[in-house]
C-alpha positions in Angstrom: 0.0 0.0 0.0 0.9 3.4 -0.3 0.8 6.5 1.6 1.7 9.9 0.1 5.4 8.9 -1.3 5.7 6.0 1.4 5.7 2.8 0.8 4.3 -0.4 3.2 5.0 -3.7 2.2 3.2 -6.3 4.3 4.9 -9.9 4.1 2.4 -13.1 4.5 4.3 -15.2 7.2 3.6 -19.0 8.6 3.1 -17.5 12.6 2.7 -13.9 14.0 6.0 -12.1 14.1 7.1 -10.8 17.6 6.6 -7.5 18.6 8.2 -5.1 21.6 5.4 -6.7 23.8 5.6 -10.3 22.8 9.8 -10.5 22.2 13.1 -8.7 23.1 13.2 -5.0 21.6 14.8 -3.9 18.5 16.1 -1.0 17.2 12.4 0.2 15.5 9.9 1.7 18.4 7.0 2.5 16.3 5.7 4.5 13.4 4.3 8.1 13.5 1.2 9.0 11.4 -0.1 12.7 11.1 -3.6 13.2 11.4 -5.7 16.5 10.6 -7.9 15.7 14.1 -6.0 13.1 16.3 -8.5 13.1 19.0 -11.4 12.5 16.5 -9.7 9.7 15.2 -9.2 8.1 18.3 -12.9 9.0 18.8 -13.1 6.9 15.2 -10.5 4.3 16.0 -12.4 3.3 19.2 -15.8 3.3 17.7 -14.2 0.9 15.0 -13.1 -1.5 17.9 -9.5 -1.2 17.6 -7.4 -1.2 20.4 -5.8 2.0 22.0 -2.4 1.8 23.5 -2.9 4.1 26.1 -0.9 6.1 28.8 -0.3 6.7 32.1 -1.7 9.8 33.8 -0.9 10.8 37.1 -0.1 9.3 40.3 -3.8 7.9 40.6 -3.0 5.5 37.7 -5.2 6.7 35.4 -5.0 5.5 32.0 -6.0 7.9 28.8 -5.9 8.0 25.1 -4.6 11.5 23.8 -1.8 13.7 25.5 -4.3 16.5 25.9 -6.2 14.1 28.4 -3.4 15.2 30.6 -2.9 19.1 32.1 -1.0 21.3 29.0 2.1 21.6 28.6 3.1 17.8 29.7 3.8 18.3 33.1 5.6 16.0 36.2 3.2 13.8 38.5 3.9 16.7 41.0 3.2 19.3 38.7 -0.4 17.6 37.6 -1.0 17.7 41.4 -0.5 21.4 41.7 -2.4 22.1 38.6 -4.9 20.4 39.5 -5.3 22.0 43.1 -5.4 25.2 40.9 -9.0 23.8 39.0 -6.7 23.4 35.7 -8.3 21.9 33.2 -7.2 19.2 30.1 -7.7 20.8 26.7 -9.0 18.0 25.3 -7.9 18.8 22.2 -5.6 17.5 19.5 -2.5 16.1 21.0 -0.8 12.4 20.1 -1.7 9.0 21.0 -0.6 5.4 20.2 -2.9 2.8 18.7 -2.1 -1.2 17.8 -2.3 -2.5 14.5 -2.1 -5.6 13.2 -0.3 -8.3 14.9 0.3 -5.8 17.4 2.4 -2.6 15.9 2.3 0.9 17.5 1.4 3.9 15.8 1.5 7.3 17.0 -1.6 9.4 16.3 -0.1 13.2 16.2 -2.1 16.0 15.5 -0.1 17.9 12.9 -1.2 19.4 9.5 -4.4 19.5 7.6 -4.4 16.0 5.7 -3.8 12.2 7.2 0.3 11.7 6.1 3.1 9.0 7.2 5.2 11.5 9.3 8.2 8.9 10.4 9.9 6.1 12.0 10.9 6.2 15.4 14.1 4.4 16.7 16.4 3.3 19.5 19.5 4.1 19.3 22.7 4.4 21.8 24.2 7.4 20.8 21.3 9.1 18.8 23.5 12.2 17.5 26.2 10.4 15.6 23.3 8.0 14.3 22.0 11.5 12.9 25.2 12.7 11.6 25.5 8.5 10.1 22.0 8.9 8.4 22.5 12.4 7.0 26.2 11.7 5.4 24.7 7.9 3.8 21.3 8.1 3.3 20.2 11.7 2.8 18.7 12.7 6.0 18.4 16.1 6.8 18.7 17.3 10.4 15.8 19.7 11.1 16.7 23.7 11.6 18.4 23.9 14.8 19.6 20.7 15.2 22.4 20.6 13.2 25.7 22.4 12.5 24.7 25.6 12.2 22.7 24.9 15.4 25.4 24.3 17.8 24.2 26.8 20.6 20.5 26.1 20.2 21.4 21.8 20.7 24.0 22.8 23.7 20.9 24.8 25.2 18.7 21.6 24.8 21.2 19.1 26.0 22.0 20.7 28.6 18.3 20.6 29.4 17.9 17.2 28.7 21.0 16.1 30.7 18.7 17.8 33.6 16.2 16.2 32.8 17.7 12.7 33.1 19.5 13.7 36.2 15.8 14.5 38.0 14.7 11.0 36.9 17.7 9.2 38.3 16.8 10.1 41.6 13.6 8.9 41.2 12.0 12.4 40.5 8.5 12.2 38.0 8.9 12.2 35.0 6.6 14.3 32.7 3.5 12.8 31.7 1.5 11.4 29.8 3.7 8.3 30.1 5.3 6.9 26.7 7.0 3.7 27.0 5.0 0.4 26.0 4.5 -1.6 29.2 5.0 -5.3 28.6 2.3 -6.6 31.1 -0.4 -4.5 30.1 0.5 -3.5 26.7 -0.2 0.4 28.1 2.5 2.7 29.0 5.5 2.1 31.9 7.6 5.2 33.5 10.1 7.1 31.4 13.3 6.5 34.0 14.1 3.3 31.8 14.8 5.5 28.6 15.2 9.0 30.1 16.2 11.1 27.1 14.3 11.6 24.7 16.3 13.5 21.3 14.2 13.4 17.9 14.6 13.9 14.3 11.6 15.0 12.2 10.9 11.5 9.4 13.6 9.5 10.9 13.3 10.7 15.6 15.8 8.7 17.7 15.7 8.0 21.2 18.6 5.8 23.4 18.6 2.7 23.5 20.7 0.4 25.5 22.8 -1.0 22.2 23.3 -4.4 23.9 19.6 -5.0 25.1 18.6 -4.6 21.3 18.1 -7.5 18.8 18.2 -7.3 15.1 14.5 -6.0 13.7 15.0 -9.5 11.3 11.7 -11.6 10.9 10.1 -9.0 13.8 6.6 -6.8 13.0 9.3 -4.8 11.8 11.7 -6.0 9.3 13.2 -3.2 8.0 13.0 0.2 6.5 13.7 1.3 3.2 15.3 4.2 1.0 14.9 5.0 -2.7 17.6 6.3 -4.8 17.5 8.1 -8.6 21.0 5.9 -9.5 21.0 2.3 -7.3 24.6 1.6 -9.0 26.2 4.6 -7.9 24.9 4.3 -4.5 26.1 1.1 -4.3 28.9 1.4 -5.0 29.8 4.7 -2.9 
């Protein structure tokens, strides 16, 4: 099937392949879909039976379906707490969520544009920045604005933020919520302090990943990604 310029090849199989909640992890998370309205298509979604992948709330363990079930802005546990001793309310608009497709693959809902596109691929990876810099010098990527050479003082800005950020969840502070990691037990969403930062890149985002606790995405839900070229000899051979 096809999806804007995207391709999606779907191979028939003799059993169902393992996902991250069924087998070890590999280096593919999940894919991200842009949708004019994502909280009416999880409104749709739902009504079509499909199954949500939803996401920690607060302390009180409440589970929800769109980031803007949560307060705005994507606040701590503590934070929600405060807020909501304040009588602030969820928007209740837009926002991301995850839903499972077939044989168990996430896929991001994100509210983003004014038609239903394939946005990206999201990976693990251990040292996300030279996977970047690897990506852009083989394959083409492009960094977005900001993030790249000519960004240096913008990305020392955000890493130092980010290092911050990881520091406050290794000594147990909240993390910001709604939660994002796939629980195994529940198939809904388990705290942040096992993959603390959280570095992206627009098409092709990147988040660490132990490199050892990954296995090859080979006969998995997902077995690999793909890149067209105008010349395949050249690229071959260069």
């Amino acid at each position: 099937m096809k999806t804007g310029n995207v391709y999606i090849l779907f191979t028939k199989v003799a059993s169902t392949p393992q996902n991250e909640l069924t087998g070890p992890q590999t280096s593919v998370w999940h894919f991200g879909w842009n949708t004019p309205n994502s909280r009416q298509y999880d409104e749709k979604f739902r009504a079509m039976g499909l199954q949500i992948a939803q996401m920690w709330d607060a302390l009180d363990g409440k589970l929800v379906d769109m980031s803007s079930d949560v307060l705005p802005g994507l606040p701590t546990q503590e934070q929600i707490l405060e807020m909501r001793a304040k009588g602030t309310k969820p928007t209740l608009e837009g926002g991301f969520g995850y839903l499972r497709g077939p044989d168990g693959a996430m896929i991001e809902n994100a509210q983003a544009g004014t038609a239903e596109r394939f946005n990206h691929v999201h990976m693990y990876h251990e040292h996300p920045n030279c996977a970047m810099d690897w990506y852009a010098q083989h394959l083409g990527a492009q960094r977005p604005q900001g993030r790249g050479r000519g960004g240096r003082r913008r990305h020392r800005w955000r890493r130092r933020l980010r290092d911050a950020a990881v520091a406050r969840l290794r000594r147990g502070r909240p993390s910001p919520r709604p939660d994002l990691f796939a629980s195994r037990q529940a198939g809904d969403l388990r705290p942040r302090r096992q993959q603390a930062r959280r570095p992206t890149m627009s098409r092709l985002r990147s988040v660490p990943g132990p490199a050892a606790a990954l296995v090859s995405t080979r006969g998995k839900i997902v077995d690999h990604w793909a890149v067209s070229t105008a010349d395949l000899s050249a690229t071959v051979t260069r």
